[in-house]
KOLMARGU-124904 format. One record per residue (C-alpha): residue number from 0; residue in three letters; x, y, z. Coordinates in Angstrom, 2 decimals. Layout:
N
+-----+-----+---------+---------+---------+
|   n | res |       X |       Y |       Z |
+-----+-----+---------+---------+---------+
| NUM | ALA |       X |       Y |       Z |
...
+-----+-----+---------+---------+---------+
// end
This chain:
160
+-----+-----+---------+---------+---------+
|   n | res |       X |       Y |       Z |
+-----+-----+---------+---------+---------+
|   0 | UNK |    0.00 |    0.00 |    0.00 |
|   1 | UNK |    1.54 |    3.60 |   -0.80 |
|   2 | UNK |    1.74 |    6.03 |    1.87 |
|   3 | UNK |   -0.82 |    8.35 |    2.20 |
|   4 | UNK |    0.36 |   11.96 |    1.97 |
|   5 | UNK |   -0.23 |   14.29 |    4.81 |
|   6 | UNK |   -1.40 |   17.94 |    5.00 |
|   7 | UNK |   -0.38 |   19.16 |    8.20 |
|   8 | UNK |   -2.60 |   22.64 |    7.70 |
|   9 | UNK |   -5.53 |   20.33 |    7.66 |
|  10 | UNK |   -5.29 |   18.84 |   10.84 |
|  11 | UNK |   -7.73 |   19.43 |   13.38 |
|  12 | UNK |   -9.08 |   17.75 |   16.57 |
|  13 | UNK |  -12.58 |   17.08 |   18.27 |
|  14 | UNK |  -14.05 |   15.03 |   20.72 |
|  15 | UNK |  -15.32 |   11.50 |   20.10 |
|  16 | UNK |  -18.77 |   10.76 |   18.98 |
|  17 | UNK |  -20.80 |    7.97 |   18.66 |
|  18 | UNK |  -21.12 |    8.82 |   15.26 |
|  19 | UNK |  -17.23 |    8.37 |   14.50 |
|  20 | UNK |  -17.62 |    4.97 |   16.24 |
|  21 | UNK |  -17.37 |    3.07 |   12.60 |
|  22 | UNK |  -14.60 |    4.86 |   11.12 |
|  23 | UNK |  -13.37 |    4.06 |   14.67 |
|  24 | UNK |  -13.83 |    0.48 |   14.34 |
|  25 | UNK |  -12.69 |    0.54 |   11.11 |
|  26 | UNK |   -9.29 |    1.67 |   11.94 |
|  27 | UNK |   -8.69 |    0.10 |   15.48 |
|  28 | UNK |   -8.35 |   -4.18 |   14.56 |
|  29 | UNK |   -5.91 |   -2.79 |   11.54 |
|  30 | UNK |   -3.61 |   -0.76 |   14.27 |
|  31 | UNK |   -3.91 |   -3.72 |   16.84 |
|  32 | UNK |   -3.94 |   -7.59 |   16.99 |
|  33 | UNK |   -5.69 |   -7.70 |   20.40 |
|  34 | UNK |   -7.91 |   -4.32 |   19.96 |
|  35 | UNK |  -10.72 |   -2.50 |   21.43 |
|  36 | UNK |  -14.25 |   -3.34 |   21.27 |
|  37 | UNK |  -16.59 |   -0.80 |   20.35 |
|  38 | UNK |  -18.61 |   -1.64 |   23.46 |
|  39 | UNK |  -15.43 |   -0.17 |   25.36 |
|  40 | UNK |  -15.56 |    2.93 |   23.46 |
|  41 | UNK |  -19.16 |    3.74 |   24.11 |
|  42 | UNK |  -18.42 |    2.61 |   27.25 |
|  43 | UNK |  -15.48 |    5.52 |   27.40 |
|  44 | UNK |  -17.72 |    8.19 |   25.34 |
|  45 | UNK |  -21.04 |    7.41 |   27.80 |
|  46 | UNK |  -18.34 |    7.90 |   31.19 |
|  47 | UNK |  -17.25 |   11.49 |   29.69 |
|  48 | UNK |  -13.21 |   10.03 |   29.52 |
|  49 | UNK |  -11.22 |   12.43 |   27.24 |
|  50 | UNK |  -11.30 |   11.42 |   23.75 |
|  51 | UNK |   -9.85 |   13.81 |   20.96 |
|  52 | UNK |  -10.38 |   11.99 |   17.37 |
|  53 | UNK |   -7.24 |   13.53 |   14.74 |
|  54 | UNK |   -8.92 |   14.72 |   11.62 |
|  55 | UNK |   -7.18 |   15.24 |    8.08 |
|  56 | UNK |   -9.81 |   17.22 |    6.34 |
|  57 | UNK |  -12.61 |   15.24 |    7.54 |
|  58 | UNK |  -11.34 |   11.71 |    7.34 |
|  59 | UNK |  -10.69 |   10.13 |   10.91 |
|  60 | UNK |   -7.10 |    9.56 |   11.08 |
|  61 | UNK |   -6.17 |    8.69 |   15.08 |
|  62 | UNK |   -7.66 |    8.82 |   17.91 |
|  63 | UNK |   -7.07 |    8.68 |   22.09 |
|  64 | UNK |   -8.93 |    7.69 |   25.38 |
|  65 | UNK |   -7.34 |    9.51 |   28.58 |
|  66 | UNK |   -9.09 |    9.47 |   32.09 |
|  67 | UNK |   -8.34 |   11.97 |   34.15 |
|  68 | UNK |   -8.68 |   11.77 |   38.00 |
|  69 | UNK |   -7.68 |   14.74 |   40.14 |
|  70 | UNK |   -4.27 |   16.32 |   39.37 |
|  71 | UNK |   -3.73 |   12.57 |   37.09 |
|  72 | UNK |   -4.04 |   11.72 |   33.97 |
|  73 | UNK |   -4.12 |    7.81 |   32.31 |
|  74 | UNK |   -3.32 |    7.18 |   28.92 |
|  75 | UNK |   -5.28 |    4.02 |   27.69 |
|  76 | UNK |   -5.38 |    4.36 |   23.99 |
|  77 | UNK |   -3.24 |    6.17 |   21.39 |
|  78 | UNK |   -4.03 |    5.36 |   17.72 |
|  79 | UNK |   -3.45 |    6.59 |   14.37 |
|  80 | UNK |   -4.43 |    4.65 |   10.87 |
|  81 | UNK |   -1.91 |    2.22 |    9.76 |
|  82 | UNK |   -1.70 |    4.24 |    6.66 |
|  83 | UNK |    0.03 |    7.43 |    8.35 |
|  84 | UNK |    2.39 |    5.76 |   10.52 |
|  85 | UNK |    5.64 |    7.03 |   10.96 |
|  86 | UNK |    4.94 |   10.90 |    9.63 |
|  87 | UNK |    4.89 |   12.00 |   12.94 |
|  88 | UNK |    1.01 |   12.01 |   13.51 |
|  89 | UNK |    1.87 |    9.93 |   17.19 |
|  90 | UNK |    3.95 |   12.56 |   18.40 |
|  91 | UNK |    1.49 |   15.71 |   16.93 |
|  92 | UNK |   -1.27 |   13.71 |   18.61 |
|  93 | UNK |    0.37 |   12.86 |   21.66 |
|  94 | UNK |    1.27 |   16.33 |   21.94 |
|  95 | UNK |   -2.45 |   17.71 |   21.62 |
|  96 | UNK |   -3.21 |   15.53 |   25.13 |
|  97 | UNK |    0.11 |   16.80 |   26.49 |
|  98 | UNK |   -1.59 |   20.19 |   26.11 |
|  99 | UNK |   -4.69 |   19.35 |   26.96 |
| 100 | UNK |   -3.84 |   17.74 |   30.37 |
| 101 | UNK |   -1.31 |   20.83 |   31.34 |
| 102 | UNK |   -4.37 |   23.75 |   30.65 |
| 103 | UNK |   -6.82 |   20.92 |   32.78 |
| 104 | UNK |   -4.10 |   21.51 |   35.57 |
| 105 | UNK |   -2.82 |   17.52 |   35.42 |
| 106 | UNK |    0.19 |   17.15 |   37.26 |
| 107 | UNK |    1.33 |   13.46 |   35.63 |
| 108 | UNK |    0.41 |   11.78 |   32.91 |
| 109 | UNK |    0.60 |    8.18 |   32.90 |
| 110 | UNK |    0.65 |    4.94 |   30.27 |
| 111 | UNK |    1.26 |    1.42 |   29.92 |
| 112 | UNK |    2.98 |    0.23 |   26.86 |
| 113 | UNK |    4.10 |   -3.27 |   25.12 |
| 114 | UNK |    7.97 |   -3.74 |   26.14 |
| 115 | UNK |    7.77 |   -5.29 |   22.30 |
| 116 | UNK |    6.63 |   -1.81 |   20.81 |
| 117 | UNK |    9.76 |   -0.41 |   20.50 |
| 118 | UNK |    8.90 |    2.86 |   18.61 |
| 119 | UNK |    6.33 |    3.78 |   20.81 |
| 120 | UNK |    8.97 |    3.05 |   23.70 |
| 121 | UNK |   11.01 |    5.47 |   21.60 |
| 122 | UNK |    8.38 |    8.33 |   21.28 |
| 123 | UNK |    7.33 |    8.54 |   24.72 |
| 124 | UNK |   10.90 |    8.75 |   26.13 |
| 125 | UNK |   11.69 |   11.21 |   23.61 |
| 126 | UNK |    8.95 |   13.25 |   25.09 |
| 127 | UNK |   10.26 |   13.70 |   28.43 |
| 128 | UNK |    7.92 |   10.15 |   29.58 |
| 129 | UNK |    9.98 |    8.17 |   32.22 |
| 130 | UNK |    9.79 |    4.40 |   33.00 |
| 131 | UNK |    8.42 |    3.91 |   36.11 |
| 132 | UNK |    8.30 |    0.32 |   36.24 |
| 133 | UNK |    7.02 |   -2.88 |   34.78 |
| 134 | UNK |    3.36 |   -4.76 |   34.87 |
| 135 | UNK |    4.09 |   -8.37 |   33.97 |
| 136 | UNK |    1.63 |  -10.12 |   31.99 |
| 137 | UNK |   -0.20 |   -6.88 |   30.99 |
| 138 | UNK |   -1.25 |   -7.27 |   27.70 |
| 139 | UNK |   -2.94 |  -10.58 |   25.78 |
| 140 | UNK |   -0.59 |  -12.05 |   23.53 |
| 141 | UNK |   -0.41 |  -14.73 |   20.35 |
| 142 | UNK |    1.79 |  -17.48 |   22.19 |
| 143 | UNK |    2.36 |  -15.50 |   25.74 |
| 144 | UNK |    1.58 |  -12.63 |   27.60 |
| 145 | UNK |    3.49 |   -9.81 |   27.33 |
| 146 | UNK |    4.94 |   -7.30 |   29.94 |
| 147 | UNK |    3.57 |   -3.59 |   30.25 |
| 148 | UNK |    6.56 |   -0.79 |   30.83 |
| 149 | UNK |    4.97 |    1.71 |   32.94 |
| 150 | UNK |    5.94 |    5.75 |   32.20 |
| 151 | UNK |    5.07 |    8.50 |   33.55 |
| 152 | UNK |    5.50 |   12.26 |   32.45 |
| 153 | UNK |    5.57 |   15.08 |   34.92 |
| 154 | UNK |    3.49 |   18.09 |   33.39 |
| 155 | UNK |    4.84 |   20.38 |   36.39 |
| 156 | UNK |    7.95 |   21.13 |   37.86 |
| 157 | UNK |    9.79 |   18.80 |   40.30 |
| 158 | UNK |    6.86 |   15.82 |   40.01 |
| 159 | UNK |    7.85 |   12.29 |   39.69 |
+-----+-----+---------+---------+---------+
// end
């Protein structure tokens, strides 16, 4: 498949709708062997968790769940459509909640990630996120489970 070309000027964000639950579902078993239902996202959109949907022009192109609990924030999902990987649409998308959680007054933003997934190992430490630790046996996998590597970025000075 060729790469799909992006137009940074045209990307915009907005908050999850039921309505964008197909497009959703379209892209979310393509980005993940073990994915998310769509009865977790309603269950995410009906609950009021934080989720900004990336827009190129108005096709769907990546999407995140955060919760946010007092001065905390959780990062559960982080996706963007197979066919824009690696143009930078992770970070510009990570970035967005970065923002988001600092003008909400979060203090620490945390995630769990596959040890396997090494560039999104790489883009979260490249952003400042620290390792924090290790959940073993996190995350379903094809012939094992696999270990979570816990990070944590601190959104104001001195936390962690």
């Amino acid at each position: 498949m060729s790469k799909a070309v992006c137009q940074w000027s045209d990307i915009r964000y907005q908050p999850m709708q039921h309505a964008d639950l197909s497009r959703v579902m379209d892209i979310e078993p393509r980005a993940y062997s073990f994915h998310w239902t769509q009865g977790t996202f309603e269950d995410c959109i009906n609950n009021n968790y934080q989720m900004p949907v990336m827009y190129m022009g108005d096709q769907i192109i990546g999407y995140a769940v955060y919760s946010l609990v007092a001065c905390e924030a959780h990062l559960l999902n982080i996706t963007i459509e197979p066919e824009y990987m690696g143009r930078g649409l992770g970070r510009m998308l990570l970035e967005h909640i970065v923002e988001n959680c600092s003008q909400q007054d979060v203090e620490t933003l945390f995630l769990e990630v596959r040890v396997t997934n090494k560039p999104a190992n790489r883009l979260y430490e490249s952003m400042g996120f620290k390792s924090l630790g290790l959940r073993r046996n996190y995350y379903p996998g094809h012939f094992a489970r696999e270990d979570a590597n816990v990070m944590g970025l601190a959104l104001v000075e001195g936390g962690l």
